[in-house]
N, C-alpha and C positions, 0 to 999 in steps of 0.2 A: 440445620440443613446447610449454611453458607460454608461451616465450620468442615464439615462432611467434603464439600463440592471442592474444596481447598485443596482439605486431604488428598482429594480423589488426583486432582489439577499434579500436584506437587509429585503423587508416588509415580507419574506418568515420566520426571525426568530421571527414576532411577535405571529406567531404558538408555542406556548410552549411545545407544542411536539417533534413539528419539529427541536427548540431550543434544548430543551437537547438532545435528539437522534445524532445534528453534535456534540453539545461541546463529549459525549461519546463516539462518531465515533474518533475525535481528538486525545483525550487520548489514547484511544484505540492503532491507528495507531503509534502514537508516542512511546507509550511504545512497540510497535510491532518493528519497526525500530531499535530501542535500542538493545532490547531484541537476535533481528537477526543478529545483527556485534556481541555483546557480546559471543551468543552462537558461532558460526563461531570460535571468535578466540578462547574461550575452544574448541572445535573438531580440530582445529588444533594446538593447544598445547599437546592435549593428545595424537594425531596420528605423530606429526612430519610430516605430509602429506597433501598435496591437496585431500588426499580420506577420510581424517576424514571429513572435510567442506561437498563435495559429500556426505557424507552418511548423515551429517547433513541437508541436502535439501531435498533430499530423503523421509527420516522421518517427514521431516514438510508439505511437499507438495503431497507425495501421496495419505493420506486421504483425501484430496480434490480430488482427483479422483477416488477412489475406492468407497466413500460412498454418492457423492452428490447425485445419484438418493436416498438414502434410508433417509437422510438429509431435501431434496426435498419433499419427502412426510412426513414427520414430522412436516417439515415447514406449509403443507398442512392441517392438522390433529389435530394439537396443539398450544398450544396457544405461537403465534411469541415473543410476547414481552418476556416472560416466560425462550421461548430459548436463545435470546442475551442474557440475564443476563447470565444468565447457562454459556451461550459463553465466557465471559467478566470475569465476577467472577470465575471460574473455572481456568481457565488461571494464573491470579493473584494469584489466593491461590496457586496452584500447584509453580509455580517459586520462589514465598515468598516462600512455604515451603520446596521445593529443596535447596532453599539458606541456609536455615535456619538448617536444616541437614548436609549441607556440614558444615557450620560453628563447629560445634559439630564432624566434621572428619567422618560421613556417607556419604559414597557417593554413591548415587544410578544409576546406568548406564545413561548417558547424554543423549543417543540415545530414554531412552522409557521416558523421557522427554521431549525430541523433540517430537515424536509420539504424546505425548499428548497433547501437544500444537495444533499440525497437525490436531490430529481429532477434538477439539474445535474451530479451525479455521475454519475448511470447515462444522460446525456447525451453524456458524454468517452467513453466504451471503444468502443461501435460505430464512433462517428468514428475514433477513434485507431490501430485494429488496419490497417484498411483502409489509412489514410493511409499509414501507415508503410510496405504496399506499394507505393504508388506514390511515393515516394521514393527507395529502395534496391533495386540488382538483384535479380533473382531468386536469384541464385548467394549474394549477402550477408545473406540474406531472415533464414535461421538464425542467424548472429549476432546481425544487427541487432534481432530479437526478443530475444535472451535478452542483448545486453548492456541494451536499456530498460528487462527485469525487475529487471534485477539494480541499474539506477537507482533505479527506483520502490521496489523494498523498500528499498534504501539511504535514501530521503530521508524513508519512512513508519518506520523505525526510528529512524532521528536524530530527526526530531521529535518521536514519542513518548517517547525516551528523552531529550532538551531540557526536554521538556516539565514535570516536574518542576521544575528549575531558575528556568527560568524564570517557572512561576507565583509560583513562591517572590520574584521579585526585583519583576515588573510586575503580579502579580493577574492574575485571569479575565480582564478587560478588556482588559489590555494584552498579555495573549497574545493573545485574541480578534483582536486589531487588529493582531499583527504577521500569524498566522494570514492575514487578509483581505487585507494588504498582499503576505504573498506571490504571493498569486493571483493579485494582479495583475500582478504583474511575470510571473508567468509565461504571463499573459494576452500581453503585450506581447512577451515573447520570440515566443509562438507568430503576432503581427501580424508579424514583419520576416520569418517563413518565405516562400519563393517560391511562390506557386501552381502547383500541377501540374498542367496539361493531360492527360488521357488519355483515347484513346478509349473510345467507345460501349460497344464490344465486349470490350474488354481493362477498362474498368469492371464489365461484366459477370462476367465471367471470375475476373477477381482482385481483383476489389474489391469486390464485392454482400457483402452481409453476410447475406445468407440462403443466398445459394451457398456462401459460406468456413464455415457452421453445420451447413447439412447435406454436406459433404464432410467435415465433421473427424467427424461423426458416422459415416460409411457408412468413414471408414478405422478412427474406434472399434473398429468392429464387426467389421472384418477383424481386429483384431489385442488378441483378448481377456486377453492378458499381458500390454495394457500400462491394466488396469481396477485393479490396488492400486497402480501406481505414481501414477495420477490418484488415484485414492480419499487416499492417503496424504498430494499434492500441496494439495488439500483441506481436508485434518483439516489440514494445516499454515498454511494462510493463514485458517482458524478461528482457531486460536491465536493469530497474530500480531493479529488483531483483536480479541481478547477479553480475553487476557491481561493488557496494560498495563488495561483499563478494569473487568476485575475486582479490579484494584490498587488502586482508588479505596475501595471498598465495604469491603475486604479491610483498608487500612489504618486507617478508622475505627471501621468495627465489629470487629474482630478483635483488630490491635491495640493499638486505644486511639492511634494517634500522630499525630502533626504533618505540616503539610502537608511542610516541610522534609524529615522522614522520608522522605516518597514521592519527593523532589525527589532522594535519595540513592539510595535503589532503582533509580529509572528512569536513575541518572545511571550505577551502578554496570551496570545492563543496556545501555546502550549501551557500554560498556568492554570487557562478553562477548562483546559483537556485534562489535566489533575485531578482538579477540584472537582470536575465532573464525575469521574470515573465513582466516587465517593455516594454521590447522587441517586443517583439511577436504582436499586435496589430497594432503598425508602420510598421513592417515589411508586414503584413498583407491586409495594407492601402496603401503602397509603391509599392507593386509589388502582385501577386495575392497571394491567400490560397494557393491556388494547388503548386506554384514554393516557397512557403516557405518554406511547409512542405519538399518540396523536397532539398532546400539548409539545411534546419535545421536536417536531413538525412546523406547529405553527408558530411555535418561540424564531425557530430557525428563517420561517419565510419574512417572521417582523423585523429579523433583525436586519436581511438582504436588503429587507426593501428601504429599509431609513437608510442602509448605507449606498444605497443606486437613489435617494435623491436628496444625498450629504456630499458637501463640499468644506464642512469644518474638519481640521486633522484633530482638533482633541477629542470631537464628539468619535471619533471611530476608537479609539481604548476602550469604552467600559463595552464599545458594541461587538468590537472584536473580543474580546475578552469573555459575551456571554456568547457568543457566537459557537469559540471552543469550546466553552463549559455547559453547553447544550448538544453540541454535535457528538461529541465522544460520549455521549448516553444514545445515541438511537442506533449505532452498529447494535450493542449488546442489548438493550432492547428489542429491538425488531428480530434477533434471531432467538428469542425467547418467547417472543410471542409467536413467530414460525414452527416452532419445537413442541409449546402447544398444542396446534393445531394438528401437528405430525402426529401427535400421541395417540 
């Protein structure tokens, strides 16, 4: 069956659209990951505070919510392929050319940098959902969805688990600018995609993005056992955003260490995030979905809490370490036990 599910995963990149669309999603993500420890620790270098980081978050993530309905209809309106680039290359220039300023001693406020990342992110998903339906048959729809999640968390965990390392080797700036550089490249993967013609009507249908919003809502509502497996889905991509950036805050005020130290943390949490991925399957095959995702939950909350009342740096390695090699089993988990329930 795994053997099968492989096959199935693998015949989906002989779509060449479908091919560069993950390899740009990849990049993408990756330079996102990067990009988001990088900025972090500039906002807490300039503030000397946990509230520069906050406002840094702030500025990246509210335009995802303030403008996806008007995003949403654009999506709806315009040509999708058109907007990821817009999305991807934008991004890219902007951070190349913030870097590129600072270098030269302009510095333009970090904050409406961030914003503008914020608003060309929550630019990308309306377009991207949709597109990817008219790409991929309706019969491969389910795959093709969940093998680009399982891209995008891949290339938003490398990153930020890189990210460390790498600040350590090129500084803020020179992450910032590989950061920028990826975008673009993945700006560029998403220009050699082919445009998809579809009609009026089958636009409407499966591609509107206020149609695909309130349908997934009115089957929500038909099927109220699958409200903790979303709830949980959730609480789980909170984590994956929060964690590596209250790592920043955590290791100088807490404590007391070097930036190299975080460079080992984040380097060790992409290790857990390997050796996990390995995991999850056995576990899965050993005892049920439902009591994995539920050990792979509570593994997660022991490990948070020994490290909110740890102040030793060696004890945080094996905790960070199972931390990732815990965490990167319950995205795939949790959306197999949701699939389940779908059936």
């Amino acid at each position: 069956m795994f053997r099968a599910e492989v096959k199935e995963r693998l015949a989906l990149f002989e779509n060449k659209n479908f091919f560069l669309f993950t390899v740009s999603g990849l990049f993408a993500t990756f330079g996102n990951g990067l990009n988001y420890i990088a900025l972090s620790w500039l906002a807490y270098n300039k503030t000397d505070s946990v509230k520069g980081v906050a406002i840094m978050m702030f500025c990246i993530w509210m335009p995802s919510i303030l403008f996806a309905p008007l995003f949403g209809l654009l999506a709806d309106r315009y040509n999708r392929k058109a907007q990821i680039i817009i999305s991807n290359l934008v991004r890219g220039i902007v951070i190349v050319a913030w870097v590129l300023m600072w270098e030269m001693n302009i510095e333009p406020d970090l904050m409406i940098l961030c914003s503008l990342l914020g608003v060309f992110i929550s630019f990308y998903m309306p377009s991207a959902v949709p597109f990817i339906q008219s790409i991929v048959s309706e019969e491969d729809l389910v795959s093709a969805n969940a093998t680009i999640d399982m891209v995008y968390e891949f290339g938003t965990i490398l990153g930020m688990g890189l990210s460390g390392f790498i600040l350590a080797v090129v500084g803020i700036k020179g992450t910032l600018l590989i950061g920028g550089i990826l975008f673009i490249i993945a700006g560029l993967f998403n220009l050699a995609m082919r445009t998809v013609v579809t009609s009026e009507n089958a636009n409407k249908q499966s591609g509107s993005w206020w149609y695909n919003y309130t349908s997934s809502l009115r089957y929500f509502k038909s099927k109220p056992a699958l409200f903790m497996p979303y709830m949980s889905q959730m609480i789980i991509m909170i984590l994956l955003m929060t964690i590596p950036i209250i790592l920043v805050p955590y290791t100088r005020e807490v404590l007391h260490a070097s930036t190299r130290v975080f460079a080992l943390y984040e380097a060790l949490y992409s290790l857990g995030v390997l050796a996990g991925g390995f995991l999850s399957p056995v576990l899965c095959k050993k005892i049920s979905i439902r009591k994995t995702l539920a050990l792979l939950l509570l593994v997660m909350a022991g490990g948070l809490y020994i490290l909110s009342v740890n102040d030793a740096v060696i004890l945080v390695f094996p905790i960070y370490f199972l931390i990732g090699f815990w965490y990167f089993q319950l995205g795939p988990v949790d959306i197999s036990f949701t699939t389940s329930l779908c059936a």
